[in-house]
N, C-alpha and C positions, 0 to 999 in steps of 0.2 A: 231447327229446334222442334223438339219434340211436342205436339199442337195439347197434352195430356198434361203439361208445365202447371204448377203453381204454385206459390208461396203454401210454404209451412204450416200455417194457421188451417190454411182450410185443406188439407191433406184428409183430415177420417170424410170429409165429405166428396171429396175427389174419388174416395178408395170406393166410396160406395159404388159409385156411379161408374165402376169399372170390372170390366168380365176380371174374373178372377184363375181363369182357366187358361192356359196359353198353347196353341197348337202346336203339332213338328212342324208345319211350316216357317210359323213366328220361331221356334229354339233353335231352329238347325242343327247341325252334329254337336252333340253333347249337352246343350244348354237347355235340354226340358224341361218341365215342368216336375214332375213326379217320374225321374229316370226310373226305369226297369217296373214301372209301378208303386211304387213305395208311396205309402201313405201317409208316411211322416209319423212321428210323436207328439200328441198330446203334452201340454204338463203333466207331469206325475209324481208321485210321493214323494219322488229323491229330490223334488226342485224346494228349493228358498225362495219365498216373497217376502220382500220387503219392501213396506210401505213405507207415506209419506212424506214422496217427494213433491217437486211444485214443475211439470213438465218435463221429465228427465229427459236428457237426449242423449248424453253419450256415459259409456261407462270404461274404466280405464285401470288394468290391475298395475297397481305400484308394488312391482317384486322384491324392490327392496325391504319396503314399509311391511310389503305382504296384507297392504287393504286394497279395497276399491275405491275410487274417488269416480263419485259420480256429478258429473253437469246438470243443475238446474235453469233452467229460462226463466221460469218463473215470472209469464205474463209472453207480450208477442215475441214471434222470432226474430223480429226486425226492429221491435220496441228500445230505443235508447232510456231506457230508466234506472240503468240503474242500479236495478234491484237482483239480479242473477247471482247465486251462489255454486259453490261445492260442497259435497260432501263426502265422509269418510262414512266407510263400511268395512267391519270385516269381516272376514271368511265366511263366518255361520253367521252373518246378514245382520249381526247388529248395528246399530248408526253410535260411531266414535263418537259426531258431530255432523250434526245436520248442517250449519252455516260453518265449516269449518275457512272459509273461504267465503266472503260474503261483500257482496255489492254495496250495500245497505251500510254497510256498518264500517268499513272501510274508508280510509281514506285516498283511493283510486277505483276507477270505474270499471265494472264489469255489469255490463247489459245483460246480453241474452247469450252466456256461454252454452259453448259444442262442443265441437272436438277436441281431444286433449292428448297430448304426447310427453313422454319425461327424458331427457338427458342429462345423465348427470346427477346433480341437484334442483338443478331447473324445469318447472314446469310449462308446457307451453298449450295455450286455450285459446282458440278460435272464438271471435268475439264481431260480428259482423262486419269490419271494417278493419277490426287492430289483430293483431295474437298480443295477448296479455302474457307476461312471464312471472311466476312466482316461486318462493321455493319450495323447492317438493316435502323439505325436512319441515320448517314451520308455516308455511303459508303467507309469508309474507310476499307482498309486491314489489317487483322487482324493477320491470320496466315495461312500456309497447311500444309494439312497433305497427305503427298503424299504415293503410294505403289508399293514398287518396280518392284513388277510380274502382276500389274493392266496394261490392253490395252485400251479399253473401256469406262470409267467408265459414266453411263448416266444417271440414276434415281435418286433423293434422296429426303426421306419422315421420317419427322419427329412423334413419335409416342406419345398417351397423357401421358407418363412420359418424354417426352421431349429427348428420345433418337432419335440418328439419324442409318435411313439405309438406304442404297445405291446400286446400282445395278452396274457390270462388264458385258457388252456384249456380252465380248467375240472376240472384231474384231481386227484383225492390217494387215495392207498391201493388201488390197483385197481378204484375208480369215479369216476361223477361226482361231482364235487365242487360245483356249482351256482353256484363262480365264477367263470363262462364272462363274460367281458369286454373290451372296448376302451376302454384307457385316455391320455388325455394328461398328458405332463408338464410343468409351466407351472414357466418359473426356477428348472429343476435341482433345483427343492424341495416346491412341492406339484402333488401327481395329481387329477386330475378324472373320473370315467367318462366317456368319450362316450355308452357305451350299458353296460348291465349286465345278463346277462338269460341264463338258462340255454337259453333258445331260439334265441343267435347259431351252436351245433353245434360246439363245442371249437374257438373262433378258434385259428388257425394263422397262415398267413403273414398278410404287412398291408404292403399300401404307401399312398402317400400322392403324389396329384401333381393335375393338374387334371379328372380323371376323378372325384374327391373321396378318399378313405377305402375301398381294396381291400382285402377281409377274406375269406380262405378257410379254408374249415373244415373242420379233418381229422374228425369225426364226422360232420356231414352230407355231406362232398361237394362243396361248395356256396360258388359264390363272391358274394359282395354287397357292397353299396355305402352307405356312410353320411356321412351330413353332418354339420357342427360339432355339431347340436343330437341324432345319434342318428338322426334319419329311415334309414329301410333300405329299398334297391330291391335288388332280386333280378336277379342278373344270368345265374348258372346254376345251373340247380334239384341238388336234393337226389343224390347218387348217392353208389355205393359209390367212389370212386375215393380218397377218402383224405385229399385235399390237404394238403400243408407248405411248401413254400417258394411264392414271389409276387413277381415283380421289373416293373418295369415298360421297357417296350423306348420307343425315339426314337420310333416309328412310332404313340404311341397305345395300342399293342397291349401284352399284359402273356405274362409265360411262367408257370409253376405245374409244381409237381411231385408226383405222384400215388405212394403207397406200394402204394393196390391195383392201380393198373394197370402198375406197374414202369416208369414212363414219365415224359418230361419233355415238356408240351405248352406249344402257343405259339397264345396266343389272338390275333387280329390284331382292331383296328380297328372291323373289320364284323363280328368276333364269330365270324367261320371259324375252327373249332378244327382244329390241325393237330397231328401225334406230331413232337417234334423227336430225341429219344432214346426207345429201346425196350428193354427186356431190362435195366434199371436197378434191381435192388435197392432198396429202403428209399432212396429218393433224398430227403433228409433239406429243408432251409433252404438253396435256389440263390441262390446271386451271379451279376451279370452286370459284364462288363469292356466298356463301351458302347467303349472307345479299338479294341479287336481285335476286336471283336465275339464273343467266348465268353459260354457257359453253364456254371458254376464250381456243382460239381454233388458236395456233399459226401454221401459212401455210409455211409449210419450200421452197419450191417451188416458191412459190407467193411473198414470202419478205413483209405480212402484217399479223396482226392478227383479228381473225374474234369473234366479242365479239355475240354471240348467247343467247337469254332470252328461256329459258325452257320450261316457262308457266307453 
């Protein structure tokens, strides 16, 4: 395990206390820092902020709905209170409904929602222990499915047979927890490991498309690849960079968002790592709006999300 590990909560103080720079030796073939030199972009005029949220972490386009549903914590990341909602957004960054989803107010529990994935009508939100299910059309509670030896749980990406996987971090009480995992959910009702293994580096983001099983990992750095049965290929080696969010682009290519290097990168194809945004804060669980082409870029730090066009 990666010795640079720790809970959520103290993440912008961690980031501080970390070189932000990463050599060729630490990226190896393709995985630099600033490939070809690219400086990255700034926010700029074509970007939406919007405020007001309470720790946002993950952001998630419903192409049906054609909003954003964004996860709030709202208080610790490991905090059982409670009090965590969602929120609806749309396009040009107005809020539907700030508590459109709400902990509080509810009668079932959602703590400290993350990652969120839709099939169907169903929504499904990673919730440190359980995935909560709700519907996508009214918000209502559906069901959880909770795991009993789960600390963590923060990713969840739906694949084009409409199966669900999720990622275990790995964190509880200000270390590691050793139940770093990728797990699938089979008929809304029982979970399987794909892999289990304190040596996957606190899985983080996770997509799922024909490239197999994209898993990066906020303690290693480190993005890799696994198959139905667990097999793991390394795709970018170890570094400080952080990783959280993982979305996967039309082109093959995948995007990822780095907390040590305040930056949103965009892997292509061939594996050329380019900076798409720079000077980003804690850039928490990205969405991407494949209809506009944005990078929906929630600021866990900042309490807004930052709606970014590609070009």
């Amino acid at each position: 395990m990666n010795t640079m590990l720790a809970l959520p909560a103290r993440f912008a103080a961690l980031a501080a206390t970390l070189s932000l720079t990463l050599g060729a030796a630490a990226c190896g073939g393709g995985g630099g820092g600033d490939a070809g030199g690219a400086r990255g972009q700034e926010a700029t005029s074509g970007d939406i902020h919007v405020a007001g949220f309470s720790t946002p972490e993950s952001v998630l386009h419903d192409t049906v709905a054609d909003v954003y549903l964004v996860s709030n914590i709202a208080g610790g990341s490991t905090d059982k209170d409670d009090n965590g909602f969602i929120s609806r957004v749309d396009p040009d960054g107005k809020v539907l409904a700030l508590r459109w989803i709400d902990g509080a107010a509810g009668d079932f529990k959602l703590n400290a929602p993350k990652g969120m994935a839709i099939v169907g009508t169903t929504l499904y939100v990673a919730d440190i222990d359980c995935l909560r299910l709700f519907n996508r059309e009214t918000g209502a509670h559906e069901k959880d499915v909770c795991l009993k030896d789960a600390t963590f749980l923060n990713d969840v990406a739906a694949s084009a047979d409409g199966s669900i996987f999720f990622t275990d971090s790995g964190l509880k009480g200000g270390a590691p927890s050793g139940t770093d995992a990728v797990y699938r959910l089979i008929d809304d009702d029982r979970v399987v490991a794909v892999k289990k293994d304190p040596s996957l580096g606190s899985p983080n983001g996770i997509v799922v498309g024909k490239r197999g099983i994209l898993v990066a990992g906020f303690g290693s750095g480190e993005v890799y690849r696994l198959d139905a049965e667990g097999n793991r290929t390394d795709m970018m080696p170890a570094s400080k960079r952080q990783l959280d969010g993982l979305v996967m682009l039309p082109d093959g290519g995948f995007l990822m968002s780095s907390w040590g290097d305040s930056a949103v990168y965009r892997v292509g194809a061939d594996g050329k790592v380019s900076k798409v945004l720079a000077n980003v804060e804690a850039p928490a669980d990205i969405g991407y709006d494949a209809r506009r082409n944005r990078v929906l870029v929630p600021l866990f730090n900042g309490n807004e999300v930052l709606i970014h066009p590609l070009g």
